[in-house]
N, C-alpha and C positions, 0 to 999 in steps of 0.2 A: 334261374339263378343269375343273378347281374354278375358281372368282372369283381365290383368290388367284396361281393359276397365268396367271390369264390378264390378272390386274393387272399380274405381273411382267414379261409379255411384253408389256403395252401401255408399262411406264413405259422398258422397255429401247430399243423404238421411239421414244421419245419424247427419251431421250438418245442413239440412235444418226442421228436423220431430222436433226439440224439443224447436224451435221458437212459441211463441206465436201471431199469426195474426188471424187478420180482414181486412173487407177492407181498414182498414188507419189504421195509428199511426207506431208507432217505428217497430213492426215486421212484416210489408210489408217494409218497407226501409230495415231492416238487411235483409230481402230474398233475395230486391232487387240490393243489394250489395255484395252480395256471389254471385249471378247469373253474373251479370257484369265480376267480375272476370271471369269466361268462356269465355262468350260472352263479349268480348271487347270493342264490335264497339255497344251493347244496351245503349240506350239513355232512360234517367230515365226523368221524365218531372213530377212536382208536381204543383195541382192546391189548392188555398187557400179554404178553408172553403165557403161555401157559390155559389162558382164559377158554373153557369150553364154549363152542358156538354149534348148537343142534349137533351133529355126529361129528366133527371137526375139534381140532384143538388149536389154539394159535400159537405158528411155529416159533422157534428163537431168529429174530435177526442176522 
């Protein structure tokens, strides 16, 4: 890993640690919105409240 590769992963942590998340709400989207930037081609998919997912249901905000 060179300096610069390992700067980019220190300043990514540095804008990703002081996000506040759970599993829903506003800071799983901003995460999952700085991530995207990177990873270009990830596909964000959000399911409503309620929505069964295999044995799980998705919780309220």
């Amino acid at each position: 890993m060179s300096i610069e590769e390992g700067r980019a992963i220190y300043d990514l942590a540095g804008r990703l640690f002081p996000i506040c998340r759970s599993i829903t709400g506003d800071g799983v989207r901003e995460t999952l919105k700085i991530l995207k930037d990177i990873c270009r081609n990830m596909k964000i998919h959000e399911a409503p409240t309620g929505t069964k997912a295999f044995d799980w249901v998705v919780p309220k905000e």
